[in-house]
Short mmCIF file of the C-alpha atoms (twelve columns), coordinates in Angstrom:
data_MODEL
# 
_entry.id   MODEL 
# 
loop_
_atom_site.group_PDB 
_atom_site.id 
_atom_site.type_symbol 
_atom_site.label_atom_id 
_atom_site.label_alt_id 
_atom_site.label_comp_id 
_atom_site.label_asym_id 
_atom_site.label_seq_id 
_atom_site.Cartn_x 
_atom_site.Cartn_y 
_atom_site.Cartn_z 
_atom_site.pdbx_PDB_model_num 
ATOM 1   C CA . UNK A 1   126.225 104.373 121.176 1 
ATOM 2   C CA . UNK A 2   128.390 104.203 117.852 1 
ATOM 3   C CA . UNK A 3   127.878 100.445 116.959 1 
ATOM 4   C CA . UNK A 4   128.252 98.405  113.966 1 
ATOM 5   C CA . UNK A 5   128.457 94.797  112.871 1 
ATOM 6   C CA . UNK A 6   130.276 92.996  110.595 1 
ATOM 7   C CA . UNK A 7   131.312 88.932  109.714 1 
ATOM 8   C CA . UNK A 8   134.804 88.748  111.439 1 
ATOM 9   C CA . UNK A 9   135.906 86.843  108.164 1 
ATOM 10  C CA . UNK A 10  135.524 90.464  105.873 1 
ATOM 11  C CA . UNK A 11  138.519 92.516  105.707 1 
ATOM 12  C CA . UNK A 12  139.053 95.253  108.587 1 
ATOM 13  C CA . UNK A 13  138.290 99.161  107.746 1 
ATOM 14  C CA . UNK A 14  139.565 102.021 109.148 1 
ATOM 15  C CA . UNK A 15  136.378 102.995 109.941 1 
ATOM 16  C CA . UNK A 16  135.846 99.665  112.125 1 
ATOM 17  C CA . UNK A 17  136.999 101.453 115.250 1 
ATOM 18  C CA . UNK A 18  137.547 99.213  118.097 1 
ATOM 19  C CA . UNK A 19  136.634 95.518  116.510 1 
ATOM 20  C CA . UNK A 20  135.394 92.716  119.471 1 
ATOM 21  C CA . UNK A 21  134.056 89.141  118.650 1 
ATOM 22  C CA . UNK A 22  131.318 88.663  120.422 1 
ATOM 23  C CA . UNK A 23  131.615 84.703  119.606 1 
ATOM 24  C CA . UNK A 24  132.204 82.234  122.417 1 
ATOM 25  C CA . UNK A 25  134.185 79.852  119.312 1 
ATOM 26  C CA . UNK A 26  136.700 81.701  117.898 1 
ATOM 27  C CA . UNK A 27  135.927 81.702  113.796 1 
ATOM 28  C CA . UNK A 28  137.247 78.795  111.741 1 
ATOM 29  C CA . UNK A 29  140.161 79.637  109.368 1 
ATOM 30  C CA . UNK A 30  140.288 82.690  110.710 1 
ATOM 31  C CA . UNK A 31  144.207 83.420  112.230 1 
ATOM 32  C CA . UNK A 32  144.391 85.882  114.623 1 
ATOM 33  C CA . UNK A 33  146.913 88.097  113.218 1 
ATOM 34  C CA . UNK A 34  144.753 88.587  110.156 1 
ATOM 35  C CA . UNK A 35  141.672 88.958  112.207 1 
ATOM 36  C CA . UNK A 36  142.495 92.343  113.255 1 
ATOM 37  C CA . UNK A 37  140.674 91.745  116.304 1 
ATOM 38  C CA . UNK A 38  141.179 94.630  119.554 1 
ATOM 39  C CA . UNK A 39  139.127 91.785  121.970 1 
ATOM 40  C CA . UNK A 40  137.785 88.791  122.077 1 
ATOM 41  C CA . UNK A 41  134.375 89.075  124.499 1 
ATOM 42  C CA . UNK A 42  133.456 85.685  124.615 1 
ATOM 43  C CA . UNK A 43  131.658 85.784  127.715 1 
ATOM 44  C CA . UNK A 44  128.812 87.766  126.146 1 
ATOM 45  C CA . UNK A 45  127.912 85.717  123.700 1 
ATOM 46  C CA . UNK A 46  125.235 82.910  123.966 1 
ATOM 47  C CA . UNK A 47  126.278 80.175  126.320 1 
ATOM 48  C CA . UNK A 48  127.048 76.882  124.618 1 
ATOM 49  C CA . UNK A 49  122.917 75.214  125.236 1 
ATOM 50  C CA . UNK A 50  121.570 78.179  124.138 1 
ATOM 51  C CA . UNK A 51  123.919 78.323  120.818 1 
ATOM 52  C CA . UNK A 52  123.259 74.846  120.614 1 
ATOM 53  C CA . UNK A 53  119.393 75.134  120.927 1 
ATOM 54  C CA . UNK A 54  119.132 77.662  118.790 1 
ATOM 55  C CA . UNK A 55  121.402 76.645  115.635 1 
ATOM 56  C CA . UNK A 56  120.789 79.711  113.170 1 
ATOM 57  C CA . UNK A 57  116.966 78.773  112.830 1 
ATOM 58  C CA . UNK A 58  115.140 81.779  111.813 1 
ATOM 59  C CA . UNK A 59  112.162 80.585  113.447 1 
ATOM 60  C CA . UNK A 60  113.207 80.111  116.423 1 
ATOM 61  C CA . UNK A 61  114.897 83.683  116.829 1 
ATOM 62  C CA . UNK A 62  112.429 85.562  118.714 1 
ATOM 63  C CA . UNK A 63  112.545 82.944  121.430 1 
ATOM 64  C CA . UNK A 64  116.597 82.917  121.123 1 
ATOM 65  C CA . UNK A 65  117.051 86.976  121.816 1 
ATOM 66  C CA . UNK A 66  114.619 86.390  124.578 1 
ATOM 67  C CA . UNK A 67  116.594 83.960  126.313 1 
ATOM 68  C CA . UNK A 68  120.061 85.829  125.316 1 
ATOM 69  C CA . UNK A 69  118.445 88.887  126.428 1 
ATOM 70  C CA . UNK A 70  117.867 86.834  129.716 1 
ATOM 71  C CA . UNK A 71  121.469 85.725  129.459 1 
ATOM 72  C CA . UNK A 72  122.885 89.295  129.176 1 
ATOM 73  C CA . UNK A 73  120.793 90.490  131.987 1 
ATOM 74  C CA . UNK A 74  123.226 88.489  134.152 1 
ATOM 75  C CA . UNK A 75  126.383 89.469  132.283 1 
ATOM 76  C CA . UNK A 76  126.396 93.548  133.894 1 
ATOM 77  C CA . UNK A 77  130.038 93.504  134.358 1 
ATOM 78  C CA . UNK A 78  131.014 92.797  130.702 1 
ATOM 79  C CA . UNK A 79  127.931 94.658  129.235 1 
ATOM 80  C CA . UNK A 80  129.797 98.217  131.305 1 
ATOM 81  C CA . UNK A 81  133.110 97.335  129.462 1 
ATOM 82  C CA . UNK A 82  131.411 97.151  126.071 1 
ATOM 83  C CA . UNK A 83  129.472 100.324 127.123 1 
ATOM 84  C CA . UNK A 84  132.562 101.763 127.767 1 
ATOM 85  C CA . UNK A 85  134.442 100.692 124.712 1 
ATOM 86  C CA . UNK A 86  131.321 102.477 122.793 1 
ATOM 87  C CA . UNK A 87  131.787 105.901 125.029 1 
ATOM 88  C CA . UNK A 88  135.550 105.964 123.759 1 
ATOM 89  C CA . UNK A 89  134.299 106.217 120.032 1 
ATOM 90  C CA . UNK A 90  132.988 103.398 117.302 1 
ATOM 91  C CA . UNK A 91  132.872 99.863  117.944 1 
ATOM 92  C CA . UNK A 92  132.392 96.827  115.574 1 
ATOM 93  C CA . UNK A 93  130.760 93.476  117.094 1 
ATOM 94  C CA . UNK A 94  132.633 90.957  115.084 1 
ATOM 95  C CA . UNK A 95  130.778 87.248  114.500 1 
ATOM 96  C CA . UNK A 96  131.158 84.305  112.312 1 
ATOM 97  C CA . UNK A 97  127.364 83.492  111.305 1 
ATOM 98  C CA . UNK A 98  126.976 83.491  107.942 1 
ATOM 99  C CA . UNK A 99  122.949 84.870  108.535 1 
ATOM 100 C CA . UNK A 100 123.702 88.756  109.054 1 
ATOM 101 C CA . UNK A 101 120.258 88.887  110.252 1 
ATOM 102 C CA . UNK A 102 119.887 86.195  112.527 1 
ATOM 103 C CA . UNK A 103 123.429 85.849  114.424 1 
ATOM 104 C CA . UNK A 104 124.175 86.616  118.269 1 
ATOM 105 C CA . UNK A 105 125.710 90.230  117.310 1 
ATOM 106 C CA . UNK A 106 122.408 91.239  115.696 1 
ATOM 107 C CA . UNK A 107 120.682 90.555  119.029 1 
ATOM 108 C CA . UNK A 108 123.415 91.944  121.326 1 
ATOM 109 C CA . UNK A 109 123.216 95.240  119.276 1 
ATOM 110 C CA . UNK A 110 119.374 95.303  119.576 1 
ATOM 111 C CA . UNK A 111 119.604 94.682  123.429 1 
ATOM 112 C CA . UNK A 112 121.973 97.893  123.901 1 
ATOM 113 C CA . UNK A 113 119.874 99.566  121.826 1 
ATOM 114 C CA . UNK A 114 116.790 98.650  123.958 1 
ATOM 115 C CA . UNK A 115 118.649 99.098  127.225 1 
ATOM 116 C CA . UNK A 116 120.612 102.537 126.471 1 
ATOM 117 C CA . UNK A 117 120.553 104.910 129.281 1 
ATOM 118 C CA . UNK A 118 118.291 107.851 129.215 1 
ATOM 119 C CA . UNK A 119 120.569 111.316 128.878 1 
ATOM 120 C CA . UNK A 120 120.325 112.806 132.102 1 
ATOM 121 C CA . UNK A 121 118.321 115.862 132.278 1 
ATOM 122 C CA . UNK A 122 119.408 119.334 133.385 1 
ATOM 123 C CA . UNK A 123 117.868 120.474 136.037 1 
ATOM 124 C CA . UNK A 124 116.215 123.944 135.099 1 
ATOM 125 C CA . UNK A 125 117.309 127.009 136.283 1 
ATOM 126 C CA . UNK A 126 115.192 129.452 138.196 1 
ATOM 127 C CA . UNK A 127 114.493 132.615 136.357 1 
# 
């Protein structure tokens, strides 16, 4: 699955492909026309508690992907349109964290990763 990330606030590439936030806030300062944003996917990204609970803490960001992770598991509908935005060619998960390590995209990239489908197997031929 072609995926990359990048701050919503640095300047669109032609190499972005199809850009989505993955914010539920849209990012301050940030007008939409210079934004260069394809969609806005708001519904997969952390719900407001969780956000809140977390706050950008490093240490407390193997707890927050498990309970985004938890999150996401209940999110299939939006999780096939991403999936299906990635099939179609490269994708960019926009956000507006200023830790590139420790944001919401980070984890949502690292979940699809985890969760990829297997390639299907051919069945072999009888010689």
């Amino acid at each position: 699955m072609p995926i990359q990330l990048k701050r919503a606030y640095a300047l669109p590439a032609q190499g972005d492909g199809t850009r989505i936030l993955v914010d539920r806030l849209w990012p301050r300062g940030l007008s939409r026309d210079s934004a260069k944003i394809d969609h806005w996917m708001k519904d997969l990204a952390p719900s407001d508690a969780l956000r809140h609970w977390f706050g950008h803490d490093p240490a407390k960001w193997t707890q927050f992907k498990r309970r985004y992770f938890a999150e996401l598991d209940g999110n299939p509908d939006q999780l096939a349109e991403l999936r299906r935005f990635a099939r179609r060619g490269r994708v960019t998960l926009l956000y507006a964290a200023k830790d590139e390590l420790h944001n919401n995209a980070v984890a949502l990239a690292e979940y699809l990763r985890r969760r990829a489908r297997p390639a299907r197997k051919r069945p072999r031929r009888a010689r």
